[in-house]
C-alpha positions in Angstrom: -0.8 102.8 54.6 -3.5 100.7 55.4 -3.1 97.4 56.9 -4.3 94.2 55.6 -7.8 93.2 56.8 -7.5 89.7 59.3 -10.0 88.0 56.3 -7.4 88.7 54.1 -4.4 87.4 56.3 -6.6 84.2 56.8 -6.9 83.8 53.0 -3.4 84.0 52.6 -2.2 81.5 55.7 -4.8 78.9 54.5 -2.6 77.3 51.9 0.4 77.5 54.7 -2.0 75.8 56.9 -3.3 73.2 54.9 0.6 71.8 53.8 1.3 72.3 57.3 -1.5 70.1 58.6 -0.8 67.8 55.6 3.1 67.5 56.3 2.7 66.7 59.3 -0.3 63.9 58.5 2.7 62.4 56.1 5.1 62.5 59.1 2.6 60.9 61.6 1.8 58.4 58.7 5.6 57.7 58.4 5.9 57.2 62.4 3.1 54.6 62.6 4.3 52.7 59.4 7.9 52.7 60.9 6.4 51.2 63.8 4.6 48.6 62.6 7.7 47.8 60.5 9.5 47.0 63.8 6.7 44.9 65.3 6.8 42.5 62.2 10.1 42.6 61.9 9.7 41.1 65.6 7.4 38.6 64.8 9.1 37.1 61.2 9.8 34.0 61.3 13.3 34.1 61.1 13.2 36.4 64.2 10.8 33.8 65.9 13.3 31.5 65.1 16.5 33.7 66.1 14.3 34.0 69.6 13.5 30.2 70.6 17.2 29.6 69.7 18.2 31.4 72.4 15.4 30.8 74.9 16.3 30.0 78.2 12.6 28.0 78.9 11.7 25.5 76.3 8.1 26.8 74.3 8.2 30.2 75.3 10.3 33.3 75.0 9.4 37.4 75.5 10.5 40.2 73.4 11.0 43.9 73.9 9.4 46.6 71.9 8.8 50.4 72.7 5.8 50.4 70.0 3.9 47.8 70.9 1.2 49.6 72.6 1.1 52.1 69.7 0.6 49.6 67.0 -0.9 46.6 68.3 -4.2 46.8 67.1 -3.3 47.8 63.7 -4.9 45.7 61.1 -1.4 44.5 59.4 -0.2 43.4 63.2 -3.7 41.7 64.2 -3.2 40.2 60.7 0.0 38.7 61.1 -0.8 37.5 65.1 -3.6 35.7 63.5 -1.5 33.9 60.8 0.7 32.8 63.6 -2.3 31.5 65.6 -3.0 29.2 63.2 0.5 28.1 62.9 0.1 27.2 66.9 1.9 30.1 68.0 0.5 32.1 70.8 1.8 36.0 70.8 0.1 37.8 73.5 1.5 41.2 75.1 2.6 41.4 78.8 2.3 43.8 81.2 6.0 44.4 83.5 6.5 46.5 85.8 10.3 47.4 86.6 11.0 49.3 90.4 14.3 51.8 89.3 15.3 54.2 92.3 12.3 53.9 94.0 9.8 54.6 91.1 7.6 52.5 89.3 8.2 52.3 85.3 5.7 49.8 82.8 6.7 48.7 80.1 4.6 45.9 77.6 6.8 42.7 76.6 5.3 40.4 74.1 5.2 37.0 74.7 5.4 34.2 72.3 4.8 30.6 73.3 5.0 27.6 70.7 
């Protein structure tokens, strides 16, 4: 019996490969979205609000988000930063840097001052 030539093989895995690259375009779309989600969520303004409620300094607060790197300069996030800028509310990320056990771990806060 004679095997299948590789052209063949390639012809057949092509349509595997292309739903394969484009499942996992969708997922990587879903990712990103689900992130941005999370950094509006942060910055509504009944989570603004929520915040400076419970802010210990008066006019300024900092909130925690694992995405905000990943997402900052997306145009939906840059959109909503602006709209708050021109409300008079200054969001800017912020570098930390946290010592556990001896090593050194970064993280990116985002501050909001009013």
């Amino acid at each position: 019996m004679r095997r299948p030539s590789s052209l063949y093989r390639r012809q057949v895995n092509d349509p595997l490969r292309r739903r394969l690259r484009m499942v996992a375009g969708e997922a990587q779309s879903q990712r990103v979205d689900a992130a941005v989600q999370r950094v509006l969520m942060l910055l509504s303004d009944d989570a603004l609000a929520a915040e400076s409620a419970k802010a210990v300094t008066a006019g300024e607060f900092e909130l925690e988000c694992g995405v905000l790197d990943q997402v900052w300069e997306d145009p939906r996030v840059f959109n909503r930063r602006n709209q708050l800028e021109r409300q008079g509310i200054k969001v800017e990320r912020v570098p930390v840097e946290t010592e556990v056990a001896g090593r050194t771990f970064q993280r990116t806060r985002l501050r909001v001052q009013f």
